[in-house]
Biotite code that builds the C-alpha atoms (Angstrom):
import biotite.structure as struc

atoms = struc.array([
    struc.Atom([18.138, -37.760, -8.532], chain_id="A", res_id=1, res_name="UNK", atom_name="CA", element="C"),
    struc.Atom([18.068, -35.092, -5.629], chain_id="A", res_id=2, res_name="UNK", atom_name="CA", element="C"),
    struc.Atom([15.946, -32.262, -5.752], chain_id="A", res_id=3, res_name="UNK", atom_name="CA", element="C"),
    struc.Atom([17.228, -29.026, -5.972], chain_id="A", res_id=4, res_name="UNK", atom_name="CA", element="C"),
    struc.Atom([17.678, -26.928, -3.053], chain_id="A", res_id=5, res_name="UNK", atom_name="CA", element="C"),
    struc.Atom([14.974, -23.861, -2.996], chain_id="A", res_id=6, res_name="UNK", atom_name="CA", element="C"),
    struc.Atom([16.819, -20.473, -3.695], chain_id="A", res_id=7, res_name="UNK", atom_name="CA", element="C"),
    struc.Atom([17.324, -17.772, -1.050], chain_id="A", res_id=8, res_name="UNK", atom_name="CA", element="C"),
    struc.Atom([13.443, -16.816, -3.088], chain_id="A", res_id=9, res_name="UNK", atom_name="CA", element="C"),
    struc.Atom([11.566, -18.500, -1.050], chain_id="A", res_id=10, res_name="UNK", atom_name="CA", element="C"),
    struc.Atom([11.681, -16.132, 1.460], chain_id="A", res_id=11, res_name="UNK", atom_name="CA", element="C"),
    struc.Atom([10.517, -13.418, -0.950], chain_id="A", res_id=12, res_name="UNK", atom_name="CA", element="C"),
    struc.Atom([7.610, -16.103, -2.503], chain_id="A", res_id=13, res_name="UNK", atom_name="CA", element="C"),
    struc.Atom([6.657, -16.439, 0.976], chain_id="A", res_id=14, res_name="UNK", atom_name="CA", element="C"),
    struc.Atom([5.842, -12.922, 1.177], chain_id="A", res_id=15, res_name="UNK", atom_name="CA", element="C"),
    struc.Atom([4.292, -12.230, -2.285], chain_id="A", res_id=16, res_name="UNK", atom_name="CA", element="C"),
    struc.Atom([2.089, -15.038, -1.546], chain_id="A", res_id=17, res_name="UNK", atom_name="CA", element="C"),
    struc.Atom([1.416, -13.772, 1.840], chain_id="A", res_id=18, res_name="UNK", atom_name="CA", element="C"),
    struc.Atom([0.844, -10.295, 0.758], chain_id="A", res_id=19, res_name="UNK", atom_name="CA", element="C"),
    struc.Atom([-2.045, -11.590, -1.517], chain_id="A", res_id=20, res_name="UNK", atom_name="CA", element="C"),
    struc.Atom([-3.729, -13.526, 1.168], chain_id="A", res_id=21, res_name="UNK", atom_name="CA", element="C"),
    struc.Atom([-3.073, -10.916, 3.992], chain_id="A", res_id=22, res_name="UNK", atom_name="CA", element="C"),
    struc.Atom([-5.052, -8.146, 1.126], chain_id="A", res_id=23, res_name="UNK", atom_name="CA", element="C"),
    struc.Atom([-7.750, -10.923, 0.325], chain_id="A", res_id=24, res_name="UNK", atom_name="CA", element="C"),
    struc.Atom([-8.500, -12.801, 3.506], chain_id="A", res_id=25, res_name="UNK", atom_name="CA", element="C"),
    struc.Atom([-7.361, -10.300, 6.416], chain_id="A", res_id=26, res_name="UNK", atom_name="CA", element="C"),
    struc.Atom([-4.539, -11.466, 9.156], chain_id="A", res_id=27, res_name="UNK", atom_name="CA", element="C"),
    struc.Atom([-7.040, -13.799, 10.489], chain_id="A", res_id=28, res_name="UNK", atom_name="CA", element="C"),
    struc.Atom([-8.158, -15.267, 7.419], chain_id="A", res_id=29, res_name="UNK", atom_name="CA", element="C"),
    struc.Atom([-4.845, -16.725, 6.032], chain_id="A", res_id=30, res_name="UNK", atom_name="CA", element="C"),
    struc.Atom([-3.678, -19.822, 7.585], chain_id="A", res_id=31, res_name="UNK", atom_name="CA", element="C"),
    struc.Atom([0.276, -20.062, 7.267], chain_id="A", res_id=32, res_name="UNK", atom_name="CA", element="C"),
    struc.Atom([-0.465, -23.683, 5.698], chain_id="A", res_id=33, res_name="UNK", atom_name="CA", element="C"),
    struc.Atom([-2.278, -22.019, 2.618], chain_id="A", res_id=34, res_name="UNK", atom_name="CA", element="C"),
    struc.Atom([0.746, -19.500, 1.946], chain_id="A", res_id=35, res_name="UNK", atom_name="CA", element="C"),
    struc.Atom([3.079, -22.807, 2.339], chain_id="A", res_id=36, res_name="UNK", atom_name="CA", element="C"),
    struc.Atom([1.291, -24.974, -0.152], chain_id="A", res_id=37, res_name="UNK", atom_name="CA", element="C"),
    struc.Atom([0.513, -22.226, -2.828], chain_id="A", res_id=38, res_name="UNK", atom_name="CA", element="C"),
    struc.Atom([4.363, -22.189, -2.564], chain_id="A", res_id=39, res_name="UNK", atom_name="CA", element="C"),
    struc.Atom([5.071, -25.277, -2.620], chain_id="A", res_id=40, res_name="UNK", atom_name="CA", element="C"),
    struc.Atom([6.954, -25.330, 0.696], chain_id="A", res_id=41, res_name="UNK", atom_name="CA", element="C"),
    struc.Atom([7.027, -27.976, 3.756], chain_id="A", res_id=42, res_name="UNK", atom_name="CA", element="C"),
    struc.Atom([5.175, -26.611, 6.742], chain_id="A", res_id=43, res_name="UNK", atom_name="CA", element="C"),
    struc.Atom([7.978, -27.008, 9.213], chain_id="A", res_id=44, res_name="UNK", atom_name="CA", element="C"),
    struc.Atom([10.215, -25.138, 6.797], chain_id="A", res_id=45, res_name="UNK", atom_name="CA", element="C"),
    struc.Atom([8.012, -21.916, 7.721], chain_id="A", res_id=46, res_name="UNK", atom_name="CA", element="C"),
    struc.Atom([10.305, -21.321, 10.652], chain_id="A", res_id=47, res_name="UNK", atom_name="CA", element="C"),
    struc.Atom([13.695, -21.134, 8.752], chain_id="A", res_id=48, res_name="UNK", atom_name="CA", element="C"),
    struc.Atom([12.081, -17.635, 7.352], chain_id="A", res_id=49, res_name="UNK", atom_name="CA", element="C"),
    struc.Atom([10.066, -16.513, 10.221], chain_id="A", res_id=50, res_name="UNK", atom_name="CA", element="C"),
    struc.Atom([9.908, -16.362, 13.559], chain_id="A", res_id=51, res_name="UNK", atom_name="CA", element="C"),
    struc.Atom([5.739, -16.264, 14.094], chain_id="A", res_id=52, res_name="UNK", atom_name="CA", element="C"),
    struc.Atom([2.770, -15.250, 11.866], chain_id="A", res_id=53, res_name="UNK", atom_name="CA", element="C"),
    struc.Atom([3.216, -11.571, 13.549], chain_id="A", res_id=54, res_name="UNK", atom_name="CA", element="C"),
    struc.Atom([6.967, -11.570, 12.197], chain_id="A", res_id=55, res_name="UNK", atom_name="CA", element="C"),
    struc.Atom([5.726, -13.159, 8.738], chain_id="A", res_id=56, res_name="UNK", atom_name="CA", element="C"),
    struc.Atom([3.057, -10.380, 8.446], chain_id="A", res_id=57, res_name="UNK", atom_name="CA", element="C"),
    struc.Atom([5.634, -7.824, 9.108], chain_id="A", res_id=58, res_name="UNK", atom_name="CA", element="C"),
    struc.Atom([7.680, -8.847, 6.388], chain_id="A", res_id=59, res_name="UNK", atom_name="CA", element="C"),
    struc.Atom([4.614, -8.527, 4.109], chain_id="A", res_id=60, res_name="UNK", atom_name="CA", element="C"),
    struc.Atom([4.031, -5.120, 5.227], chain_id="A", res_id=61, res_name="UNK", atom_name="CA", element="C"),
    struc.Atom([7.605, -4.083, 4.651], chain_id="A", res_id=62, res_name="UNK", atom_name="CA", element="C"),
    struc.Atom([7.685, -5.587, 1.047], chain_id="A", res_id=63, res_name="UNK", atom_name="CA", element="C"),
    struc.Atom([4.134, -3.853, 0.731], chain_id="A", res_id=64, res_name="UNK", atom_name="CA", element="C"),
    struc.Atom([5.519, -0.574, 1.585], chain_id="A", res_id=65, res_name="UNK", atom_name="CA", element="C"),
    struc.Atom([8.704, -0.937, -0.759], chain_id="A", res_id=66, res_name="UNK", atom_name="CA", element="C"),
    struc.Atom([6.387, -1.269, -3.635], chain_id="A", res_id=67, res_name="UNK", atom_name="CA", element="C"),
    struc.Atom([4.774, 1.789, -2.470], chain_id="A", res_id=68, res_name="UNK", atom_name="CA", element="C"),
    struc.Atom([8.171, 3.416, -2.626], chain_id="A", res_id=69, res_name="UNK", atom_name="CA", element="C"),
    struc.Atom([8.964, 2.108, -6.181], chain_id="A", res_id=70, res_name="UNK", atom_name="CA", element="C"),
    struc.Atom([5.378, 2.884, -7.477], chain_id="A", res_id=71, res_name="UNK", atom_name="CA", element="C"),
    struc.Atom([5.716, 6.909, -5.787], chain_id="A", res_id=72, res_name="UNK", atom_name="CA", element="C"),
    struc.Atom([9.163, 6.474, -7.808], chain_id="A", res_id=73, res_name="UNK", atom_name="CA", element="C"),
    struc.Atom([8.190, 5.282, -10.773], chain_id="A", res_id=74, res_name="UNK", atom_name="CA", element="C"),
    struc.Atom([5.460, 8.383, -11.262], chain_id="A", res_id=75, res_name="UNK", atom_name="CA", element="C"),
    struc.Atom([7.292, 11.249, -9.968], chain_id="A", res_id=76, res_name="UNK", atom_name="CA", element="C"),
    struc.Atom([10.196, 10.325, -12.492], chain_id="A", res_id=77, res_name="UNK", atom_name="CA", element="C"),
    struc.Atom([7.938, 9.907, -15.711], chain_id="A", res_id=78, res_name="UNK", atom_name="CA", element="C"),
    struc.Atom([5.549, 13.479, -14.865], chain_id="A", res_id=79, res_name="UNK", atom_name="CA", element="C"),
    struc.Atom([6.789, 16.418, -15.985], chain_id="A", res_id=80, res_name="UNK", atom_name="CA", element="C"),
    struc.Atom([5.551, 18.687, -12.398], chain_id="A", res_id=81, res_name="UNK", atom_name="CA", element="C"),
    struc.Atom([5.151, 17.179, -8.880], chain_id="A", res_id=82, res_name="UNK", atom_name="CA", element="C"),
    struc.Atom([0.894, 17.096, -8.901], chain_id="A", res_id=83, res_name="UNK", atom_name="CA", element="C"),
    struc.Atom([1.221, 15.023, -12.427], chain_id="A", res_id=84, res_name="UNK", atom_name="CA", element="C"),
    struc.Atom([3.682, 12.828, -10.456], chain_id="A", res_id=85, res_name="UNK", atom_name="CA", element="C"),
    struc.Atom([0.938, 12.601, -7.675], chain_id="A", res_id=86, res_name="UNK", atom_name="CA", element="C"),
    struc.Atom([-1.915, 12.580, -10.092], chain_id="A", res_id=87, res_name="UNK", atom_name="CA", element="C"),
    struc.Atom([0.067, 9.014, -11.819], chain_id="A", res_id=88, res_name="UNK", atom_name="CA", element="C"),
    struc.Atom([0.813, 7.383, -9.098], chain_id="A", res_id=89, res_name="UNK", atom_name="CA", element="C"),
    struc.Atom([-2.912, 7.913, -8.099], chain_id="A", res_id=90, res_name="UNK", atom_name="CA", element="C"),
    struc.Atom([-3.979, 6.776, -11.345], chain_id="A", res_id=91, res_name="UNK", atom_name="CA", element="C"),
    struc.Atom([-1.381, 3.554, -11.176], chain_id="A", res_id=92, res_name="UNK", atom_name="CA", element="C"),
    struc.Atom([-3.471, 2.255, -8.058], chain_id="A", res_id=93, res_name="UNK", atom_name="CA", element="C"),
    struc.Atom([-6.903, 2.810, -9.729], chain_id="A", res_id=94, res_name="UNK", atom_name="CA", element="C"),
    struc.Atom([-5.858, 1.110, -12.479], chain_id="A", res_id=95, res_name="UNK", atom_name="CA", element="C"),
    struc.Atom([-4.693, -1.389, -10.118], chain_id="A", res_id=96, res_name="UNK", atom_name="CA", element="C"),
    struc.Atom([-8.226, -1.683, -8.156], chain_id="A", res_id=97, res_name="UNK", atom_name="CA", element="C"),
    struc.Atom([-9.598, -1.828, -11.552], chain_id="A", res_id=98, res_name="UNK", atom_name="CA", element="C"),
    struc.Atom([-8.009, -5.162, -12.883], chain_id="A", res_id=99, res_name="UNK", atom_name="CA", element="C"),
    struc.Atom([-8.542, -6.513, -9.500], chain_id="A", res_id=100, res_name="UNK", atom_name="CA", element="C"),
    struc.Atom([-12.557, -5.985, -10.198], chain_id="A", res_id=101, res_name="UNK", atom_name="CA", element="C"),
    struc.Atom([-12.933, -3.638, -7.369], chain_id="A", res_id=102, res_name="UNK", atom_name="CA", element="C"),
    struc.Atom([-11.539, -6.018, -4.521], chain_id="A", res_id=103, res_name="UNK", atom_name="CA", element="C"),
    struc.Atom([-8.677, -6.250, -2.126], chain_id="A", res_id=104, res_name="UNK", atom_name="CA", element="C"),
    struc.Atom([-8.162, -2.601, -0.941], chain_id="A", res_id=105, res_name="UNK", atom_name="CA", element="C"),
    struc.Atom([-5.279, -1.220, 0.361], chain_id="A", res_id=106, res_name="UNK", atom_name="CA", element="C"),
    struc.Atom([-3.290, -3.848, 2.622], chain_id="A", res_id=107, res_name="UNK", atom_name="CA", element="C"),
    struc.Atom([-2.235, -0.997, 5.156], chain_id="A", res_id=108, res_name="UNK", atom_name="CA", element="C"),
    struc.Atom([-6.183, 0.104, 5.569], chain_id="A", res_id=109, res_name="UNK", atom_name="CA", element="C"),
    struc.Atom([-6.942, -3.560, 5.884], chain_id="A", res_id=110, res_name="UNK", atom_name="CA", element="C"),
    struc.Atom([-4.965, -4.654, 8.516], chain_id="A", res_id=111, res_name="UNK", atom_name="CA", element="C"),
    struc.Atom([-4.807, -1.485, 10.080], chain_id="A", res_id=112, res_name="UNK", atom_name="CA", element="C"),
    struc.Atom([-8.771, -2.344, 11.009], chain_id="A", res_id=113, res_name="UNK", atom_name="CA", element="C"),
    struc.Atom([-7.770, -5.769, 12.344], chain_id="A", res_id=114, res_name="UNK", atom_name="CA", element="C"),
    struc.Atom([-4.486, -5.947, 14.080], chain_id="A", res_id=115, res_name="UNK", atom_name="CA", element="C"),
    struc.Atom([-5.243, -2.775, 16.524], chain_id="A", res_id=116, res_name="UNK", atom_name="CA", element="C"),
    struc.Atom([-4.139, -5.591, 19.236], chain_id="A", res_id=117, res_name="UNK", atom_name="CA", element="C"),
    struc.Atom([-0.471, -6.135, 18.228], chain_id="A", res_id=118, res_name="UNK", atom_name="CA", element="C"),
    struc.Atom([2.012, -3.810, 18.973], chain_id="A", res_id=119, res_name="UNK", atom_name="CA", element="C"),
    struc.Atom([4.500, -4.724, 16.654], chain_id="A", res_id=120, res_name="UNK", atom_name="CA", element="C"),
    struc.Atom([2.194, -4.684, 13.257], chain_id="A", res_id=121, res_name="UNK", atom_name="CA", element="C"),
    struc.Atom([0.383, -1.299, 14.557], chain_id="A", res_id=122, res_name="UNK", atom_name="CA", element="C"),
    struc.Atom([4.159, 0.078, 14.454], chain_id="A", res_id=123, res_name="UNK", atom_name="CA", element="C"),
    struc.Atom([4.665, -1.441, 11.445], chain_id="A", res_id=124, res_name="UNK", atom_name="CA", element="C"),
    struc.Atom([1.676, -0.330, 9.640], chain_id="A", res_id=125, res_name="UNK", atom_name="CA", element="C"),
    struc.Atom([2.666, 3.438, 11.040], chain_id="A", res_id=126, res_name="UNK", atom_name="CA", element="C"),
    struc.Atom([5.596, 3.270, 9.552], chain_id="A", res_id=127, res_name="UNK", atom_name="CA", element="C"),
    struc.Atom([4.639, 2.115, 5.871], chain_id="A", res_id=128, res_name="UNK", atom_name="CA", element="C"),
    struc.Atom([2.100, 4.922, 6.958], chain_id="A", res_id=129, res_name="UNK", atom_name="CA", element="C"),
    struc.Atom([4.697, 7.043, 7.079], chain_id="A", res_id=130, res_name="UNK", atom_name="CA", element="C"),
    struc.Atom([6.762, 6.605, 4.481], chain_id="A", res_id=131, res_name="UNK", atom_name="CA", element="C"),
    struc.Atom([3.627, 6.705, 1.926], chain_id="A", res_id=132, res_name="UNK", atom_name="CA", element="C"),
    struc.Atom([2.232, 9.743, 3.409], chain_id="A", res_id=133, res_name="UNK", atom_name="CA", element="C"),
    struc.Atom([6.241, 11.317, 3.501], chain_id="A", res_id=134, res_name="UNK", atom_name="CA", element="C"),
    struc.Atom([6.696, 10.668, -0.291], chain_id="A", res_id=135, res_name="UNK", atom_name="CA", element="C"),
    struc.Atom([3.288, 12.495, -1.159], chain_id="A", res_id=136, res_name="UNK", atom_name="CA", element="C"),
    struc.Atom([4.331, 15.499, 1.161], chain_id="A", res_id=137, res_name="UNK", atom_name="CA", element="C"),
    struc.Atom([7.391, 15.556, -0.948], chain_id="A", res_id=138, res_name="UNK", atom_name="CA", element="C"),
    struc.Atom([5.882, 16.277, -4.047], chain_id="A", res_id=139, res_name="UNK", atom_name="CA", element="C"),
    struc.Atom([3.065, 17.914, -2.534], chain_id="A", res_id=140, res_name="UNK", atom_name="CA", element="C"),
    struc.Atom([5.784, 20.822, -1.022], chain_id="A", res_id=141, res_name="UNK", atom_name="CA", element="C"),
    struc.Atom([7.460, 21.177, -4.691], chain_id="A", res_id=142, res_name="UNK", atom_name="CA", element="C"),
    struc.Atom([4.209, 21.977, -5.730], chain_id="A", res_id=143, res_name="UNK", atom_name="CA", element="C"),
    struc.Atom([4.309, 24.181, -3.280], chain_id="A", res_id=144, res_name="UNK", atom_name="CA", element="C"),
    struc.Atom([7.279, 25.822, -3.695], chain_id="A", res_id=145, res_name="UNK", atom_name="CA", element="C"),
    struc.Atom([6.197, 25.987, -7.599], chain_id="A", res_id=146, res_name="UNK", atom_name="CA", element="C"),
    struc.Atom([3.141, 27.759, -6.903], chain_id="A", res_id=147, res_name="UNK", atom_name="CA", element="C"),
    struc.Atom([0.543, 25.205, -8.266], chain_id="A", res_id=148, res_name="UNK", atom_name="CA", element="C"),
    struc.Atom([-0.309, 23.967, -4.339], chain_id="A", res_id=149, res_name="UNK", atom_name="CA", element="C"),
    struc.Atom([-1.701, 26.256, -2.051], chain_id="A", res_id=150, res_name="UNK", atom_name="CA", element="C"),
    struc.Atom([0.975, 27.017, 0.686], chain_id="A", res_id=151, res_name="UNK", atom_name="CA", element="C"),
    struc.Atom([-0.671, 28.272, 3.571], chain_id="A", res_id=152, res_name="UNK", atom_name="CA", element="C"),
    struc.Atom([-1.076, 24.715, 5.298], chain_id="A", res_id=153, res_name="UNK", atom_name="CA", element="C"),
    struc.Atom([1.826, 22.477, 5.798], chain_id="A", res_id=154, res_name="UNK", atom_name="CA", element="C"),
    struc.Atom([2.901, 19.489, 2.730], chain_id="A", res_id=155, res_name="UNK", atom_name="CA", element="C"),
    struc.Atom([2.436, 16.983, 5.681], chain_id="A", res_id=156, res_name="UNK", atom_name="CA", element="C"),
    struc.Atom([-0.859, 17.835, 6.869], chain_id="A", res_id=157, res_name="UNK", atom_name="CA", element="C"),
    struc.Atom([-2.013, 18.314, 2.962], chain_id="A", res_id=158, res_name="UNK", atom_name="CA", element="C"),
    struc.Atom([-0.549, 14.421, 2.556], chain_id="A", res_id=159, res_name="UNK", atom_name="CA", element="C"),
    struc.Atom([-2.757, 13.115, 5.549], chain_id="A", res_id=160, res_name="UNK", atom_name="CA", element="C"),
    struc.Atom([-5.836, 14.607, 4.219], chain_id="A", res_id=161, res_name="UNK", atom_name="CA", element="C"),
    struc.Atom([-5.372, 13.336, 0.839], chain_id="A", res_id=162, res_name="UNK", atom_name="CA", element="C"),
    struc.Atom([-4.743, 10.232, 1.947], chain_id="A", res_id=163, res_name="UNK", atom_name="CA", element="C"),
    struc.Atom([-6.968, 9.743, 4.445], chain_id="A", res_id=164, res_name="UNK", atom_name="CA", element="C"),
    struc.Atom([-9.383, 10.801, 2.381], chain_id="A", res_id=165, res_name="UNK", atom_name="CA", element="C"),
    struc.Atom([-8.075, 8.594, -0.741], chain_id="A", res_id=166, res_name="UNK", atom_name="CA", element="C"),
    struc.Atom([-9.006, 5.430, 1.539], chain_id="A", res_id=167, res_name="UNK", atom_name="CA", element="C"),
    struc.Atom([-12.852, 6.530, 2.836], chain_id="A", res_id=168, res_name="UNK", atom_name="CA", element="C"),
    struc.Atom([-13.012, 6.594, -0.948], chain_id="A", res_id=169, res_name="UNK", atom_name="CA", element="C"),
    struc.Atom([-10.992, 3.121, -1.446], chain_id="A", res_id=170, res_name="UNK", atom_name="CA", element="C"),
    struc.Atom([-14.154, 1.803, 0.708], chain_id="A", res_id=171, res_name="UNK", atom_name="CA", element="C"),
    struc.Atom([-16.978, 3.390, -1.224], chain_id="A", res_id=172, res_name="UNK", atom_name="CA", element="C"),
    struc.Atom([-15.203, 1.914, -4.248], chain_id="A", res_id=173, res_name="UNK", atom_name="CA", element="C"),
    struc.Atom([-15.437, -1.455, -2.700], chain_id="A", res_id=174, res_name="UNK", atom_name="CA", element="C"),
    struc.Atom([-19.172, -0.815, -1.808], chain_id="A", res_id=175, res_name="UNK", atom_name="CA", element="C"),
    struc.Atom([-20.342, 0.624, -5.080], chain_id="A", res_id=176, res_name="UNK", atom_name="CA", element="C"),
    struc.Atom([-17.944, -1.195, -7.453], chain_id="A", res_id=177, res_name="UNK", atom_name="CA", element="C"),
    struc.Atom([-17.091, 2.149, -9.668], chain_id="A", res_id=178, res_name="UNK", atom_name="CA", element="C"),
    struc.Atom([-13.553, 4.439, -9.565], chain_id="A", res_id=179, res_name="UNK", atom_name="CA", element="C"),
    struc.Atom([-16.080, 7.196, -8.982], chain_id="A", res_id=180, res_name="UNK", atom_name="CA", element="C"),
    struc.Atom([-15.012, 7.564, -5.547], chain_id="A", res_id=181, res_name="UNK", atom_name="CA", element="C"),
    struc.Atom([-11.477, 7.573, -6.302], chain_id="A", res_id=182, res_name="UNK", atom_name="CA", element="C"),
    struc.Atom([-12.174, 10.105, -8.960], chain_id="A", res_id=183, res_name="UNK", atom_name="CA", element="C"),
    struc.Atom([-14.291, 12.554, -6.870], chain_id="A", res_id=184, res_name="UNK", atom_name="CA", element="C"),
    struc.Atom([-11.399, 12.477, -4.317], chain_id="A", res_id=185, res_name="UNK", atom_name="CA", element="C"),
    struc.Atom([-8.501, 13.793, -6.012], chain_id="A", res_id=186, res_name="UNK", atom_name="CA", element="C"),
    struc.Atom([-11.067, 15.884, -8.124], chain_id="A", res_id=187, res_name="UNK", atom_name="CA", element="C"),
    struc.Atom([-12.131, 17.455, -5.132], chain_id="A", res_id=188, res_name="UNK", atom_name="CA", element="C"),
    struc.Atom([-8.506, 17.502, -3.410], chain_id="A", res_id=189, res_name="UNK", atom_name="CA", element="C"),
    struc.Atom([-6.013, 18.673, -6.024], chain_id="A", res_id=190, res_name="UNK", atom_name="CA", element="C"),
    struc.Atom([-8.254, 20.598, -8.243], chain_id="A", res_id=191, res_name="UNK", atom_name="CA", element="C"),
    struc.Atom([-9.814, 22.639, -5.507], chain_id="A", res_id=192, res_name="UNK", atom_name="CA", element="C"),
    struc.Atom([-8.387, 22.273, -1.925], chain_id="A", res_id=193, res_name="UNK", atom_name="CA", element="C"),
    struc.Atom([-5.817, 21.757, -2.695], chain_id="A", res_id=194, res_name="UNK", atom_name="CA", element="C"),
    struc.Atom([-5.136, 24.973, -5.319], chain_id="A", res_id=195, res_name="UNK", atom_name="CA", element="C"),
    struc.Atom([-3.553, 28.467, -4.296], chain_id="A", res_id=196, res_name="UNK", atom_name="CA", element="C"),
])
């Protein structure tokens, strides 16, 4: 009996998979033949989804910063102002770190430390930048324009500082093992800095 022919998932489990290794193990760390087995797929079939491990790693980044998307999506649309919005998306990812026992990080932070030598991920990983810092300047100027976010420095610059300062806190989380980092940063941020 013939096997079946692997859906147009693969592609997509190829990814997933990758996006796991890429957050555990680094860019250097995964070998393309780990990703490949865990899914069950030939090693010269790599090639009919990717060009190179650069182009594969893109992909994960892109699918990484979807779910970023969907997750900013997902919060704004269930809080009932834009800093509970930012508050639960916050609190999604902590929750997240949590049930991963303090480990793995944030895969743009990660890589973003590693791959400072190709052009094409460093653009990548600016862009999913981007687009996660853009969607918390979003909410962060409805606040704004709501009067419960101080307005005197622009939504964008207020979105780099909380972020930036969200992922010095992602790393003493990883030291110390506690959300107490996490905490103290959006304590610190969006019930004092960050107030009118």
């Amino acid at each position: 009996m013939a096997r079946p022919r692997r859906s147009d998932d693969t592609r997509a489990l190829l990814i997933e998979e990758g996006a796991i290794g890429l957050l555990s193990n680094g860019y250097h760390g995964t070998g393309i033949k780990q990703v490949l087995d865990k899914v069950g797929v030939p090693k010269g079939s790599f090639y009919n989804y990717f060009d190179s491990k650069e182009s594969f790693a893109q992909a994960v980044i892109e699918h990484h910063s979807q779910c970023v998307q969907r997750t900013l999506a997902a919060a704004f649309a269930a809080a009932p102002d834009p800093l509970a919005g930012i508050r639960a998306f916050f609190a999604t990812l902590t929750d997240d770190f949590v049930a991963a026992e303090y480990t793995g990080g944030c895969l743009i932070a990660n890589l973003g430390g590693e791959l400072e030598g190709s052009e094409l991920l460093r653009t990548s990983l600016s862009k999913a930048w981007a687009v996660w810092r853009d969607g918390i300047a979003g909410a962060l100027r409805a606040a704004q324009a709501q009067g419960t976010v101080r307005a005197d420095i622009d939504a964008v610059d207020l979105a780099d500082l909380l972020l930036e300062s969200w992922e010095g806190a992602v790393i003493r989380m990883k030291i110390d093992r506690t959300v107490e980092p996490l905490d103290k940063c959006l304590r610190r941020l969006l019930d004092d800095y960050f107030r009118p």
